[in-house]
C-alpha positions in Angstrom: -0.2 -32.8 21.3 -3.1 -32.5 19.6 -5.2 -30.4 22.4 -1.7 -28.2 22.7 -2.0 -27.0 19.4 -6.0 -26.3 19.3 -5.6 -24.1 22.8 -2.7 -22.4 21.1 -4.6 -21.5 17.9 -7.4 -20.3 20.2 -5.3 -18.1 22.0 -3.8 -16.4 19.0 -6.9 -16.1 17.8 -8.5 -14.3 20.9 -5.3 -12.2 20.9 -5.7 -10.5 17.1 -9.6 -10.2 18.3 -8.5 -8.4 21.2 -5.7 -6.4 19.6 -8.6 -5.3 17.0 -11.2 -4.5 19.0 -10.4 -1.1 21.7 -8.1 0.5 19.6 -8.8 4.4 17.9 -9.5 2.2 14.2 -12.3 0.7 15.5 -13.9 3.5 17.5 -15.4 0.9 20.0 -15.0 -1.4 23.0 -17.1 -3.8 21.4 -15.6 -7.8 21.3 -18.1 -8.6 18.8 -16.8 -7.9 14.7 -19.0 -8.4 12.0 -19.5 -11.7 10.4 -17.4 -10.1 7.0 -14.2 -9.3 9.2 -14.3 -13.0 10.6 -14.5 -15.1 7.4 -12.8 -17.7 7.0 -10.4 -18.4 3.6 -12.6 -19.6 0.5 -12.2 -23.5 -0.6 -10.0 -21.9 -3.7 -7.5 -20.0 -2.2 -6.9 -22.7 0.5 -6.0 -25.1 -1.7 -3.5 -22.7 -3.2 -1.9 -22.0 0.1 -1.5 -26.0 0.4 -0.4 -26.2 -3.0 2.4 -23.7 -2.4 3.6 -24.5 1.1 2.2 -21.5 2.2 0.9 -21.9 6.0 -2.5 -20.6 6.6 -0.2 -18.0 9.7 2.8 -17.1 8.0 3.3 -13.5 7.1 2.5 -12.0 4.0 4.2 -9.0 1.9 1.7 -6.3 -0.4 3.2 -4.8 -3.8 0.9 -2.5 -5.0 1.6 -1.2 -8.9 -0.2 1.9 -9.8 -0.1 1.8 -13.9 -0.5 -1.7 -14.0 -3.7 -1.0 -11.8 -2.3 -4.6 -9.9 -2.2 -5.3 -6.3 -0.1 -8.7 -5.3 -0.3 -10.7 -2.3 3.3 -12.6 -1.8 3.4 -14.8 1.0 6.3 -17.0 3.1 6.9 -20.4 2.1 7.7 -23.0 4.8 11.6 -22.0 3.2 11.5 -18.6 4.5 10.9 -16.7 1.5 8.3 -15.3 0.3 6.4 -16.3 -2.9 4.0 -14.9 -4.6 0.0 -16.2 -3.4 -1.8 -14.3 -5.8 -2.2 -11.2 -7.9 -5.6 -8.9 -7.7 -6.9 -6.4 -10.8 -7.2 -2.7 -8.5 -10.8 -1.6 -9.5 -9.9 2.0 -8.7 -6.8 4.1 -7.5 -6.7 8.5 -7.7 -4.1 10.9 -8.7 -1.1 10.5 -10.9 2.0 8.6 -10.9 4.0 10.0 -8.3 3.9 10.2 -4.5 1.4 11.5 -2.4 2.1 15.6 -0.8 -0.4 16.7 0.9 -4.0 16.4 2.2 -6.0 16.8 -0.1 -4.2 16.4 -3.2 -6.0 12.8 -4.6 -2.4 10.9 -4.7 -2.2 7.7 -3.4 1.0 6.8 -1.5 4.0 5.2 -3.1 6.7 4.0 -0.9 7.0 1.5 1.8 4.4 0.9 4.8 3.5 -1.3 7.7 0.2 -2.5 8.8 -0.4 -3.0 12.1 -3.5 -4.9 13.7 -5.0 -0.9 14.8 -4.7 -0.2 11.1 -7.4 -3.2 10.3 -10.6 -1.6 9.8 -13.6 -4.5 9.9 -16.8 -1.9 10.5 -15.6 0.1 7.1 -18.8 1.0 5.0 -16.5 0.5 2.1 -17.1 -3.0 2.9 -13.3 -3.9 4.6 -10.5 -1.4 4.8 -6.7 -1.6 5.8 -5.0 1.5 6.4 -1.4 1.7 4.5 0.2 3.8 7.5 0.4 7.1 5.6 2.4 9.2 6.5 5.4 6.9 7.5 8.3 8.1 8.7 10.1 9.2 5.4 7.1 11.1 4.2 6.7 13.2 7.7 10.4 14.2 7.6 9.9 15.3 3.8 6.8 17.2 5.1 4.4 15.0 3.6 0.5 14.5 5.2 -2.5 13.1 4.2 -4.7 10.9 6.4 -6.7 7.6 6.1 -5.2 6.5 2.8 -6.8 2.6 2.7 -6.9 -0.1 0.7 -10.2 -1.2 0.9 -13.6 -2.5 -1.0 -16.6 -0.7 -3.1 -14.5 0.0 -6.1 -14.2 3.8 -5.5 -11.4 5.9 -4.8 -10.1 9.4 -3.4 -6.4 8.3 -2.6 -6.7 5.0 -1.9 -6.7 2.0 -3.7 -9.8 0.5 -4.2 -11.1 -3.1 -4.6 -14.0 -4.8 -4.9 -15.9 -6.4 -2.1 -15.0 -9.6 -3.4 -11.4 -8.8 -3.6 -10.9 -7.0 -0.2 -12.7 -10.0 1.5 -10.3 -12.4 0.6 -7.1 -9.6 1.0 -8.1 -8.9 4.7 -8.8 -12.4 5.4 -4.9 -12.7 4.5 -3.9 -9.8 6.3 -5.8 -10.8 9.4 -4.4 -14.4 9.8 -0.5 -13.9 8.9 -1.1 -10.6 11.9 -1.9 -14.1 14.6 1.4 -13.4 16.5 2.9 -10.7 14.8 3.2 -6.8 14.7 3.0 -5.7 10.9 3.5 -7.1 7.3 4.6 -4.4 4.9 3.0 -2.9 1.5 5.5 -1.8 -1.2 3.4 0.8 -3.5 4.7 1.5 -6.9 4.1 3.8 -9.4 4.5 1.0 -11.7 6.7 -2.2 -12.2 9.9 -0.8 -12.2 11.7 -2.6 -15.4 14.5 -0.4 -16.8 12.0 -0.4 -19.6 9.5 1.6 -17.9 12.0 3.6 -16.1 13.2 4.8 -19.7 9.7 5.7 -20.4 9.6 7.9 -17.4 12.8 9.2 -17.8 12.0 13.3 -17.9 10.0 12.8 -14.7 10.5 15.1 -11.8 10.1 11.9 -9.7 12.3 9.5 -11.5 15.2 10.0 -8.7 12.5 9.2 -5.8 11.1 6.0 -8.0 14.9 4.7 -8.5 15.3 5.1 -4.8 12.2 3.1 -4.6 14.4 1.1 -6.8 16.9 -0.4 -4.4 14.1 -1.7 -2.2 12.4 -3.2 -5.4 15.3 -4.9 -6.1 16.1 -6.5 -2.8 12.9 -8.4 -2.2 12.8 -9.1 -6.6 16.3 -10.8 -6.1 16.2 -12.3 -2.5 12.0 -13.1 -2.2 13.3 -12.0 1.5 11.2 -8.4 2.8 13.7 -6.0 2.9 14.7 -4.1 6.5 13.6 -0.5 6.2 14.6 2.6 7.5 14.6 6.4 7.1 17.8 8.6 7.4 18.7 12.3 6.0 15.4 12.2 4.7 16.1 8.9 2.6 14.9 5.4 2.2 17.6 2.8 3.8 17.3 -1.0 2.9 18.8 -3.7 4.4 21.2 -1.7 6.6 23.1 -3.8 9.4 26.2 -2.3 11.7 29.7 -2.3 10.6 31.9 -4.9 11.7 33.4 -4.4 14.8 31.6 -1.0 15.5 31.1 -1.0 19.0 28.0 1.4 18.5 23.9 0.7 17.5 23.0 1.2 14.3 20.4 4.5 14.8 18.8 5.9 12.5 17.3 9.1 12.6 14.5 10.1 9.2 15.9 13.6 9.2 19.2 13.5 10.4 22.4 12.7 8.8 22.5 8.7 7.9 25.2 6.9 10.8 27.7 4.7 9.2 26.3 1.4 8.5 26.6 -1.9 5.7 24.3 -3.6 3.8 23.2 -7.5 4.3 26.3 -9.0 2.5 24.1 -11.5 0.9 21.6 -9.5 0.0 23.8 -6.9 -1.3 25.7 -9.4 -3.5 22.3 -10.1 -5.5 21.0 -7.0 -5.4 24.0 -5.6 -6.6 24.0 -8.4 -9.7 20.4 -6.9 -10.4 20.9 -3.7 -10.4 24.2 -4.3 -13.0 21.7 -6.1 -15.7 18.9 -3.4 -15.0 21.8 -0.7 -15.7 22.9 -1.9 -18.4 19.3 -2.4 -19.9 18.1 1.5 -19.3 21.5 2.5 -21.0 21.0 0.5 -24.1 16.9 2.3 -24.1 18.7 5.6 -24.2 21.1 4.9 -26.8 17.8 4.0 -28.8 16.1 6.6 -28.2 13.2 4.9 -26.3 10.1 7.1 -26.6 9.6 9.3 -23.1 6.1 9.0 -21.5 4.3 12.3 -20.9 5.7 13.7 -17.6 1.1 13.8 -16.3 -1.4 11.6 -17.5 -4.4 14.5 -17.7 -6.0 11.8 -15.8 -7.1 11.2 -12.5 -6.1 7.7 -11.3 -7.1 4.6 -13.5 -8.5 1.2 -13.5 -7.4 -2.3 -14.4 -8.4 -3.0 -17.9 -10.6 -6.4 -16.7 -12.9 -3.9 -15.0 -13.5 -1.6 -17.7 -16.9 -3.5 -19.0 -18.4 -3.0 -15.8 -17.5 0.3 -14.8 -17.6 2.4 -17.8 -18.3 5.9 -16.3 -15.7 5.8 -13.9 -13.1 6.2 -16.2 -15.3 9.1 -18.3 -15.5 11.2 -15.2 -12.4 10.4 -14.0 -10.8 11.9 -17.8 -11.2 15.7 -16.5 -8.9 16.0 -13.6 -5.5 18.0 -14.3 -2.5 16.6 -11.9 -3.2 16.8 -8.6 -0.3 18.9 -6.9 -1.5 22.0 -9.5 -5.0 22.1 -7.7 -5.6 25.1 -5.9 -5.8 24.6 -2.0 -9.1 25.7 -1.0 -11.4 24.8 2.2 -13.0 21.4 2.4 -16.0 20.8 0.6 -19.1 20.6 3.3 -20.3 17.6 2.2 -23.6 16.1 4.1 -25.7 13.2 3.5 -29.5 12.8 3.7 -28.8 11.8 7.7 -26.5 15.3 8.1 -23.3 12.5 8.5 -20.9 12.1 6.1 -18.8 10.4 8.4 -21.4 7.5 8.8 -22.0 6.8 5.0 -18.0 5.9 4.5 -16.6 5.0 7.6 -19.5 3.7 9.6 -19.6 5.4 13.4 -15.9 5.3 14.0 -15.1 9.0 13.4 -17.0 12.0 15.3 -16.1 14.5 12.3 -15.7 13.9 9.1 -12.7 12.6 8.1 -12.1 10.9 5.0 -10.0 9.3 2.5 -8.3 12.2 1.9 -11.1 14.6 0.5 -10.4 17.1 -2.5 -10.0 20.9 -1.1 -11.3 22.0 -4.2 -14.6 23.1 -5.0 -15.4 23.4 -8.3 -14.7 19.4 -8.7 -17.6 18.0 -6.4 -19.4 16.9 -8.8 -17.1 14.8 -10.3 -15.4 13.5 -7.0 -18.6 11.9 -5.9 -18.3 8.9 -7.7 -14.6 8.5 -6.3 -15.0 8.8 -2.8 -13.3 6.4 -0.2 
């Protein structure tokens, strides 16, 4: 029994290194991964996965909350559900509240994603890296792009969300082991904790109809600890859609065509539904208050959990003169080179032949103040 279970680990364990290794991500047909991509859990964290019946392989879910500047990790119990492991202080996220357009434009992606093993980037010179999986499937048939949006070490961002070394060590370590013998775990990114009380705040918003759409999938996982089923249909999200009874046809969905007939998860529905009720009647009693609105843009560009800001005071000064993003001008990429003529090489290592980043500013007259922020 006991030699069963060794050779199986072993295998799954050869398969994620294979899986890694000859795909586009990694830019190689090397076996061999450096020794930061192969680390094991530290002694800390282990002892909360025991602590909270959390086995070392089961999957894991990412929320990612811009404001908040929080990223948590939640992770299945041995009931099924997920719970969550532990939550991490974002060094460094770009942009403004609100989705991410187009290349170029700074945002970092709200909405939901899946990583698969392709998007795991161990030779990242931003220490690790995990590509999101921007553009998914709703943002394409909204005519979204933007390319290499990561979450990833070196506290420094231009559309992604930024950790620090420390931080995106023990976040890909996760990743890496609940991907043993599965295709994906998905990453729910928020523009902030969506409370009815925040959602008053932001209620003049050109977004707030996208972010309460963002909503229903909130609620689902917040009131079932079950990852919600997601699709894309008439150019919507879809959560937790199943076929009607006694339909003899699939359930297919289709991101820009019209959505087919479909139901929701009965039990999921019923709690989501209760959820939704409280939060309703919550946001109705802000109005009748007359709540305070938010400004509609920050001024800013992107922010920082507070617990940084003793360390990293200058990234939040230079970060102060950026108006929002999707009212920069679209003009050509900046040529930037480093002292070896690569670009390419300082962020992403020799993966890349040109030099693609994380999403690079088309706008000139900001260079100076995007080199500190840089993916």
């Amino acid at each position: 029994m006991i030699r069963t279970t060794v050779l199986r680990a072993l295998v799954l364990t050869a398969a994620f290194a294979a899986a890694l290794t000859p795909v586009t991500c990694l830019g190689e047909n090397s076996n061999r991964l450096p020794t930061k991509a192969t680390k094991t859990l530290p002694p800390e964290l282990l002892s909360l996965l025991r602590q909270k019946k959390m086995p070392i392989h089961s999957p894991i879910l990412v929320r990612v909350f811009k404001e908040e500047a929080e990223l948590e990790v939640w992770k299945q119990d041995t009931t099924g559900r997920f719970q969550i492991l532990k939550t991490y202080p974002i060094c460094r996220w770009s942009g403004d509240l609100g989705p991410k357009l187009r290349e170029g434009d700074r945002q970092t992606p709200e909405g939901f994603y899946r990583v698969t093993p392709e998007l795991m980037n161990p030779h990242s010179n931003y220490y690790l890296a995990i590509n999101i999986g921007y553009p998914n499937s709703f943002d394409k048939a909204n005519n979204r792009d933007g390319s290499l949006l990561m979450i990833h070490g070196d506290c420094s961002s231009s559309g992604c969300y930024a950790m620090t070394d420390e931080q995106i060590s023990e976040i890909y370590s996760l990743a890496r082991d609940s991907l043993i013998g599965r295709p994906s775990f998905q990453v729910q990114a928020y523009p902030f904790r969506l409370t009815p009380a925040n959602l008053a705040r932001r209620r003049t918003h050109p977004q707030l109809a996208f972010w309460k759409m963002l909503k229903i999938g909130n609620d689902h996982f917040e009131a079932t600890h079950l990852e919600p089923k997601v699709d894309v249909c008439n150019r919507l999200y879809v959560f937790d859609a199943q076929r009607p009874p006694n339909s003899p046809k699939p359930l297919v969905f289709n991101p820009t065509d019209k959505c087919p007939a479909f139901v929701v998860n009965p039990k999921i529905a019923r709690r989501a539904l209760e959820k939704k009720r409280t939060d309703e009647l919550e946001y109705a009693q802000l109005l009748k208050d007359n709540v305070p609105a938010a400004p509609i843009y920050s001024g800013l560009d992107g922010g920082m959990n507070a617990f940084f800001l003793p360390w990293y005071p200058g990234r939040i000064t230079l970060s102060e003169v950026l108006p929002y993003a999707s009212y920069l001008p679209q003009l050509p990429p900046i040529p930037w080179v480093d002292n070896d003529g690569s670009l390419t090489s300082k962020w992403f290592g020799t993966l890349f032949s040109k030099p693609i980043v994380c999403d690079l500013v088309r706008t000139s007259f900001l260079s100076s103040v995007l080199a500190a922020h840089r993916c």
